[in-house]
C-alpha positions in Angstrom: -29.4 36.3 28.4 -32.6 35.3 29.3 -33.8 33.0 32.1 -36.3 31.5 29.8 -33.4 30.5 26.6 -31.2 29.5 29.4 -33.9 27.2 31.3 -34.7 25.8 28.0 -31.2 25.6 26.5 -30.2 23.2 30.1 -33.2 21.2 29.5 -32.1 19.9 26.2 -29.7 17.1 26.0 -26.3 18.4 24.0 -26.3 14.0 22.8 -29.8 14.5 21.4 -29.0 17.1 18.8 -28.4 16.2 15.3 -25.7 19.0 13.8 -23.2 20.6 14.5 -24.4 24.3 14.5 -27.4 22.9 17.2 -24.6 21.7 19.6 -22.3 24.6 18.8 -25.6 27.2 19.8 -26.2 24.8 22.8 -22.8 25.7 24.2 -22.2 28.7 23.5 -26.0 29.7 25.5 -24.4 27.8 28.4 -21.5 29.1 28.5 -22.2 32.8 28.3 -25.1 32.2 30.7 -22.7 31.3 32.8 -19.7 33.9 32.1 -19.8 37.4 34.2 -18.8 39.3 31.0 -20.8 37.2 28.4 -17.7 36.4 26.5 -17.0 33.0 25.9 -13.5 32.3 24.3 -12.3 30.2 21.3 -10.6 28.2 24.2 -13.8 27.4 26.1 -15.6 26.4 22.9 -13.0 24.2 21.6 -13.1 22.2 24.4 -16.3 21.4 23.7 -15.8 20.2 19.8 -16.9 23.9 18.7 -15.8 25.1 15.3 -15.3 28.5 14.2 -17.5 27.8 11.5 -19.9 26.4 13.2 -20.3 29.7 14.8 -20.0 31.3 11.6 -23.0 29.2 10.6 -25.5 30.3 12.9 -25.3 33.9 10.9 -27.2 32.1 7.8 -31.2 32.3 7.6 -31.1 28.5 7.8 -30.5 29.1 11.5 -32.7 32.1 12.4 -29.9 34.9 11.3 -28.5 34.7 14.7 -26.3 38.1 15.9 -22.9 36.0 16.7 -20.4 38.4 17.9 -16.6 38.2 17.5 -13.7 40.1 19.2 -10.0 39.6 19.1 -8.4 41.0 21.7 -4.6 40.7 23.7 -5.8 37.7 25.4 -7.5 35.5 22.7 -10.6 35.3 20.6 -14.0 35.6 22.0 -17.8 35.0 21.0 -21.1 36.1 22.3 -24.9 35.8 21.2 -26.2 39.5 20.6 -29.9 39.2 22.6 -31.4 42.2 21.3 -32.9 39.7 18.6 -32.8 36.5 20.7 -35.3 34.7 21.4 -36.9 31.5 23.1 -38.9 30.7 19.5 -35.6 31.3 17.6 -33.5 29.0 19.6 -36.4 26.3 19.9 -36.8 26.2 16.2 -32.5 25.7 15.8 -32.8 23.2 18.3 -35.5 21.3 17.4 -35.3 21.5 13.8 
C-alpha cells in the first residue's frame, strides 16, 4: 500500500464520512496498512460495522471500480485492495465525494 493513501486515509476522520462504502474503504486501507500479509478478515471488518456488501460496493464505477479481493480459506474469509490500480486521486475522490 502506499505511504501516500495511507497518510491520507489516517488523516481523515472515519465520523466525518457520510456512507457506508467511504467508512468501509477507510477501514479496510487501515487495516491492511497495518496487516504483514495484507489480508484483512471478515472478523476484523465486522468489528468495525463493515458489510460484505459494502465491500462488494466499492467494485461499481460509482466508487472508482476499486480491485477488492476475496479469499476463503481454512481459517475464515479475507479482503484486500488490489494496488496495481490504487491510487491517492481514486481514494480522495471516494472519500470526499
Amino acid at each position: 500500500m502506499q505511504k501516500e493513501i495511507v497518510d491520507f486515509v489516517s488523516s481523515v476522520s472515519r465520523r466525518t464520512l457520510t456512507n457506508q462504502r467511504q467508512r468501509s474503504l477507510h477501514t479496510l486501507v487501515r487495516l491492511q496498512a497495518a496487516s504483514p500479509t495484507g489480508w484483512v478478515s471478515l472478523g476484523a471488518l465486522r468489528s468495525a460495522k463493515v458489510t460484505t456488501m459494502s465491500l462488494r460496493d466499492l467494485r461499481r464505477e460509482r466508487y472508482e471500480n476499486l480491485d477488492v479481493v476475496c479469499e476463503r480459506t481454512s481459517e475464515g474469509v479475507f479482503y484486500r485492495l488490489s494496488t496495481r490500480h490504487l491510487s491517492l486521486q481514486k481514494v480522495q475522490r471516494i472519500l470526499q465525494g
